[in-house]
Structure formats: C-alpha cells, structure tokens
RODO-2510 file (C-alpha; in nm, 4 decimals, decimal comma):
residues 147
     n   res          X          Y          Z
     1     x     9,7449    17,9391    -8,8857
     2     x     9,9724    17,6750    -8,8534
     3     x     9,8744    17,2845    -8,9573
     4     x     9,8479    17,2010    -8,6177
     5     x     9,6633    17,5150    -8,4696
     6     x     9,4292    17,3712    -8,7495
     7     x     9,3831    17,0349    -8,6207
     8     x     9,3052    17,1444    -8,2745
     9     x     9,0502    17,4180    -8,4050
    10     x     8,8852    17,1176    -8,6327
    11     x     8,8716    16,9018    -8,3109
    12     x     8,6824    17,2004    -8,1265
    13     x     8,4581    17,1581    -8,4123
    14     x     8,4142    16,7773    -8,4695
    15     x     8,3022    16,7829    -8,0649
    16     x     8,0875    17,0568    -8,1035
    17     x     7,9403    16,8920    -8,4538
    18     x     7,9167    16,5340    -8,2410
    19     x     8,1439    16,4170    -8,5333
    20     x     8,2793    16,1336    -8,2704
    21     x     8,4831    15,9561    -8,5759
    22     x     8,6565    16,2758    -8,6886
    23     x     8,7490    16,4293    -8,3454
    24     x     8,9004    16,0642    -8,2614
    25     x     9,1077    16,0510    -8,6228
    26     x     9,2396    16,4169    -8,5039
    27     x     9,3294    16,3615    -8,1725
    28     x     9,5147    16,0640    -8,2505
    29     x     9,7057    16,2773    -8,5211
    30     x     9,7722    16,5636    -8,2349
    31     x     9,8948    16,2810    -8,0013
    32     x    10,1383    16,1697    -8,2520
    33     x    10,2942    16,5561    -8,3412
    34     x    10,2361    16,5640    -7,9562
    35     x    10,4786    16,2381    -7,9025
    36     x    10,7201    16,3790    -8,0899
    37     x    10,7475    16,6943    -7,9806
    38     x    10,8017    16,5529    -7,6249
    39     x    11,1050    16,2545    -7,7125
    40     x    11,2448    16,5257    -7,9513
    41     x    11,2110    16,8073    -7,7611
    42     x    11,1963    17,0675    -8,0299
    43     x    10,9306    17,2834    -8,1293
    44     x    10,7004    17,1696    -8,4192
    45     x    10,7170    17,3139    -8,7677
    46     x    10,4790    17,2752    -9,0390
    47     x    10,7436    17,0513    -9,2116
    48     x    10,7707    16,8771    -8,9020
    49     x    10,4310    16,8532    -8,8742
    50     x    10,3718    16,7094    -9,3008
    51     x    10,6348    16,4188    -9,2073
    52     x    10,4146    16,2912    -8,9198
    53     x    10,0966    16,3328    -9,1289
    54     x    10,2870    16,1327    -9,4614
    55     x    10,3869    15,8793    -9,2034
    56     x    10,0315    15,8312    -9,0514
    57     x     9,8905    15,8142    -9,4675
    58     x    10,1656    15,5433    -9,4568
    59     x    10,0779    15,2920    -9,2198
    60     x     9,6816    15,3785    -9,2941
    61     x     9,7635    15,2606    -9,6095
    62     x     9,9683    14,9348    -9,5306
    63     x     9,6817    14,8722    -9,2706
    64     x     9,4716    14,8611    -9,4970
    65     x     9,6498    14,6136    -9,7209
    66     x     9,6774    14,3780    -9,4374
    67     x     9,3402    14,3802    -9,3389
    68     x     9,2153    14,3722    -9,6833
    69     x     9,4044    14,0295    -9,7062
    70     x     9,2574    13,9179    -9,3954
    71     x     8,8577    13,9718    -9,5472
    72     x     8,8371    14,2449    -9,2727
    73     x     8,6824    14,5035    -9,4918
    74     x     8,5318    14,6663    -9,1908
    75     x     8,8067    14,7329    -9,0560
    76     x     8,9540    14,8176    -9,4060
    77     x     8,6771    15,0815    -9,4752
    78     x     8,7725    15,2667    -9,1149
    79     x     9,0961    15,2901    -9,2136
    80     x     9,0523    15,4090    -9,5237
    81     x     8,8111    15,7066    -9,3739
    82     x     9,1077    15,8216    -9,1051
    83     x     9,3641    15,8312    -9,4092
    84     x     9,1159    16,0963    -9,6071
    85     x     9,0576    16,2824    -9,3253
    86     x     9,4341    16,2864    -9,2725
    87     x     9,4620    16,3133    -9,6440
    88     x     9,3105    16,6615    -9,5914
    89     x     9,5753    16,7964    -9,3957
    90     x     9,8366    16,7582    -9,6649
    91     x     9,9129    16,9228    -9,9881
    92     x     9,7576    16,8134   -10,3077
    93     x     9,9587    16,5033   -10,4687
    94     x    10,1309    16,5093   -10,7865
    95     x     9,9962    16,3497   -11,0146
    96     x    10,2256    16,0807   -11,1855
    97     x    10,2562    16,2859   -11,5286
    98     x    10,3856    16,5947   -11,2855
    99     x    10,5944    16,3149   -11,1060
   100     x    10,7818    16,1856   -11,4098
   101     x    10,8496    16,5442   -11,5235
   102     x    11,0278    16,6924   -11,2188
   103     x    11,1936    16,3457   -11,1774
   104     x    11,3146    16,3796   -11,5574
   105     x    11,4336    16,7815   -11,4141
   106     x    11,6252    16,6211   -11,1419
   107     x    11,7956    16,3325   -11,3481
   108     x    11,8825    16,5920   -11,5986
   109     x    12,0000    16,8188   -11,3400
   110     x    12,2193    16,6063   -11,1885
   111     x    12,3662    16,4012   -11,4561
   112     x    12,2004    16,0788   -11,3365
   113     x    12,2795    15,7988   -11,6142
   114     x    12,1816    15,4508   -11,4877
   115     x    12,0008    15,2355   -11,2175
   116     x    12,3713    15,3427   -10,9808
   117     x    12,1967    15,6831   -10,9934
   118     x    11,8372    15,6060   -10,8257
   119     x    11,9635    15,7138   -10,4623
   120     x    12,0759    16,0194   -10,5419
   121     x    11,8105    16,1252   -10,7555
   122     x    11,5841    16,0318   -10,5033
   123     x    11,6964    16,2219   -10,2153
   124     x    11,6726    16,5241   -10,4201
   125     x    11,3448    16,4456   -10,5377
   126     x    11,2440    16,3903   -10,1532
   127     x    11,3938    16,6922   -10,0603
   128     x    11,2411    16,9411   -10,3156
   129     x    10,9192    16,7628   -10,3677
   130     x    10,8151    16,7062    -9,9856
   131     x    10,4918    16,6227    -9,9016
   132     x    10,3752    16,6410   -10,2482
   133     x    10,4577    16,3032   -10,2934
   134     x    10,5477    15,9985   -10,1330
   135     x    10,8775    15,8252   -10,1222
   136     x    10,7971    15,4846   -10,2828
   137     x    10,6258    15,6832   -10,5591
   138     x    10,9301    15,9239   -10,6540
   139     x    11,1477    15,5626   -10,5935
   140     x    10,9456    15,3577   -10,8463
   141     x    10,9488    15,6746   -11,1132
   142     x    11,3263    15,7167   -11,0791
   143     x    11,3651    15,3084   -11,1196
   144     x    11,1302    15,3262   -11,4088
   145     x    11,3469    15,6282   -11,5849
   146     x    11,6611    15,5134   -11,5482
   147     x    11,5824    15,1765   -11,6602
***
C-alpha cells in the first residue's frame, strides 16, 4: 500500500472514528499531493509523496515559531498536533549521532576538505539520506564538520 492509499484509508477511518481533527490534518495533506499531481501532471510516487509530507513538517514547524513569538500558543499547540500526525507518515529520523556518522561517510567519500565543500556534501547527503532527515539538519552537521 502506497503512502497515499494510506492516507485516504486513515481518512475513511478518522470519519468513521468522528476523529474531526485528524480527518481535517489528512485531507489537507491529500489536497496538497493532490495539487501537485494536477500543476505537475505526473503520477505520484512514494518519493514524491515524502517531499510533500517533509515540506508540510516544514512550514508546521516555522508556524509554529511564529506563532510561538506572537503568545499564540493555541494556535501553536494545533500546529504542533497536525505536524505529529504528519510526522507519522514519514520514516523514523536520524538521530544526530547517526547524522554525523553518514555525514563523516560522505565527506570521506568524497574528499570534502573545508567549508568550499558544504554544497556538495550536502546534496549527496540529501540525496542518499531522503526523508530521513531534513535539509537544515544535514546543512548545520556538514558546517559543523568541516569547520
């Protein structure tokens, strides 16, 4: 079953469950893949499908920032409830000691030397790591080893 044959099945359930804040969080996830889809035109992949989800995670989290700023922890707290549920559709994080090791991998790999070396590192990182972990985390961990 694909991540998004998922969503849809959990929405069936969240309705059926009366789980009004869950099936709202998924069917604003399915009309983003949905959005997509249609000014792309392509089919959706579960890769596809992880981007959108990281991206959503993304501007949960920066929402949260702002309205934490702001004294809006209402607002805050809903956020933060959408990004878990979100949270559940992706694979499990690394960890920052299994982040520093396959950045170390990669640096090693590739020869990287100094700070000149943090975009290539981190495109490769990106690329092999995926959803696993987010860019500003594998950016900051390059930074921090080639420093």
């Amino acid at each position: 079953m694909t991540i998004r044959e998922q969503i849809l099945e959990d929405i069936k359930t969240a309705m059926k469950q009366k789980d009004n804040f869950r099936r709202d969080t998924l069917r604003l996830l399915n009309s983003a893949i949905k959005q997509v889809e249609v000014d792309e035109r392509v089919e959706m992949t579960d890769e596809r499908v992880l981007e959108i989800l990281q991206t959503q995670v993304k501007r949960r989290v920066d929402s949260i920032e702002q309205y934490t700023k702001c004294g809006r922890e209402d607002l805050a707290k809903a956020e933060e409830d959408e990004m878990k549920i979100i949270s559940e559709y992706l694979p499990k994080q690394l960890d920052d000691t299994e982040l520093e090791a396959k950045i170390r991998d990669i640096i090693a790999e590739i020869g990287a030397s100094s700070v000149k070396d943090i975009g290539n590192v981190s495109k490769l990182a990106r690329e092999r790591l995926g959803a696993t972990c987010d860019a500003k985390r594998i950016g900051e961990c390059a930074k921090k080893l080639l420093m």
